[in-house]
C-alpha positions, 0 to 999 in steps of 0.5 A: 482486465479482471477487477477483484477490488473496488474501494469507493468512497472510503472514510476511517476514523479514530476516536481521541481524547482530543477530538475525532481523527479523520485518518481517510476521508473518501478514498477511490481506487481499483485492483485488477487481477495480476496487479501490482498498485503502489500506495506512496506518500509521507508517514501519516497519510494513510496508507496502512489504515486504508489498508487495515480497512480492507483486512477489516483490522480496524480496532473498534473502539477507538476506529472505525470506517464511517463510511464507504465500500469495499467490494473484493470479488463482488461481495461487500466487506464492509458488511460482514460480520467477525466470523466472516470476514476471518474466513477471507482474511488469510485465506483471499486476502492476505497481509505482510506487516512491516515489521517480520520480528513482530509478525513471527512468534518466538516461542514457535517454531518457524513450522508451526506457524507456517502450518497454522493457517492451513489448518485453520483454514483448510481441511487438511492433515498434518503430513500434507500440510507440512508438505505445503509448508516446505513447498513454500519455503522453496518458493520463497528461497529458503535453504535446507527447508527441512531443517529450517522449519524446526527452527525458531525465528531468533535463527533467522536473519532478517532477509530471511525472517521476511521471506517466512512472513512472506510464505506465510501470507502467500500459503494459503494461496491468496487472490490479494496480497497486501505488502506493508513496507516490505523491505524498509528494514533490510539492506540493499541488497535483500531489497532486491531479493525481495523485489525479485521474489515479489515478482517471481511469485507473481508470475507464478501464482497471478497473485494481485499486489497492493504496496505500500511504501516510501521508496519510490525506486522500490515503486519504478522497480515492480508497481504498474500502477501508483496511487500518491496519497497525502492526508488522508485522500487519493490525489493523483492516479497513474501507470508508473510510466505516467507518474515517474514522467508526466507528474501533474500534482505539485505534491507528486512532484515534490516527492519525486524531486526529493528522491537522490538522482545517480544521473545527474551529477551534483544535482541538490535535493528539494525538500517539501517544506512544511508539515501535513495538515491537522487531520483533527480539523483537515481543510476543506480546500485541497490539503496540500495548499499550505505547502504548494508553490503554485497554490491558488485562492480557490485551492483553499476553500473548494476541494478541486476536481477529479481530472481525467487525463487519460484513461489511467491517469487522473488528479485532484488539482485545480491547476488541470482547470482551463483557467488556471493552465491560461493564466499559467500560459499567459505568464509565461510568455510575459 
């Protein structure tokens, strides 16, 4: 397969009355082209700023990325200058906020702002780029495009408010799209939609996704593969078959615990209990051992290991360590 993303090593930080924010500390991962990469974990973890540094949207001051790589098809991002990286922004990459009432401008027409992009980034006339627009209407599923592209945002709904916002990433015809909770603010129903566009879209264009969201089943339903994040670190990698069936952090399985089962009858909910650390002062250990049933003495004073379970599968826990797994097995048979 095809890598056109490599982060290695990634640190953000943020500058506070209050002291130093250290919102990722050395985050690794890789996009393969065609790819769609689920980035899951609580509020606060660091899933959007991790993704905000790769669009370089990192206000600086207060944030910065203070250390680390991002290469997208061979070539270093971090290191390039505002003018740039406006020329990749939009055009190879591109990004869906979450909120599409926010991302839309009121005082424009929904064919403006269609239209901006490509006449920014693309030598092109207005009659052409119009075209382009309503082509991409379609793609997304919006009726009467003709019609509709005179409109302002307020006569959208909100499924369809989104759909713009996602024919608005995809008109310059990225090589990466990044989705920032793309359906939380919609109903069921245009969840699905959307997730059928997504993967419509996909195989369409050969577009590689990264996601970021809470909901697990809109992860099941359309990633290949699940990064789990939790302040501020990658802690487990897998396929979605991998992460949904052989979980092996106890933080990754808590999260899956607490998602409501349609097949099993009366089943309880189990919340993780506690709270994430403080990223002010993160410990130095593995940060989840103030919350893990199965936390050890090692757990809070040395950060654990990457294991490699397979070829796709890996984790930061101590309990992969041959010791701990003997003196699991030797409890359990007591």
């Amino acid at each position: 397969m095809e890598k056109i993303l490599e982060v290695n090593n990634l640190h953000v930080t943020f500058s506070t009355y209050g002291g130093t924010v250290k919102a990722v500390r050395g985050v690794n991962f890789d996009l393969y082209k065609g790819e769609t990469l689920a980035i899951v974990g609580e509020s606060g973890c660091g899933k959007s700023v991790t993704t905000n540094a790769i669009m370089r949207l990192i206000p600086d001051p207060p944030g910065k990325i203070a250390d680390g790589s991002i290469m997208f098809r061979g070539q270093e991002l971090t290191m390039l200058s505002n003018k740039e990286i406006s020329k990749i922004r939009g055009v190879d990459i591109s990004m869906i906020f979450q909120d599409p009432m926010t991302a839309l401008n009121p005082t424009l027409t929904i064919g403006n702002q269609l239209m901006e992009g490509l006449k920014q980034h693309q030598d092109i006339s207005h009659t052409h780029a119009k075209k382009k627009a309503l082509e991409m209407m379609e793609l997304v599923g919006i009726p009467n495009p003709k019609v509709r592209l005179k409109q302002y945002p307020h006569q959208f709904s909100g499924g369809m408010r989104q759909r713009i916002v996602i024919a608005m990433a995809l008109i310059c015809e990225p090589e990466l799209l990044i989705a920032d909770e793309p359906t939380t603010a919609l109903d069921v129903t245009i969840q699905a939609q959307i997730l059928e566009l997504f993967e419509k879209i996909q195989s369409r264009t050969g577009v590689s996704i990264i996601l970021i969201t809470h909901d697990l089943g809109v992860v099941a339903k359309i990633a290949d593969r699940i990064a789990v994040m939790y302040a501020g670190k990658i802690i487990e990698v897998g396929t979605k078959r991998e992460i949904f069936y052989q979980p092996q952090h106890p933080y990754t399985r808590g999260l899956l615990q607490s998602v409501p089962r349609l097949d099993l009858k009366g089943a309880n909910l189990t919340p993780i209990d506690g709270t994430p650390p403080d990223l002010f002062s993160p410990p130095q250990g593995c940060p989840f051992t103030a919350r893990c049933p199965m936390a050890m003495e090692v757990c809070d004073k040395v950060y654990p290991f990457q294991s490699k379970l397979s070829a796709t599968h890996h984790v930061d826990c101590w309990l992969q360590d041959e010791r701990a797994k003997q003196l699991l097995a030797q409890a359990a048979t007591k």
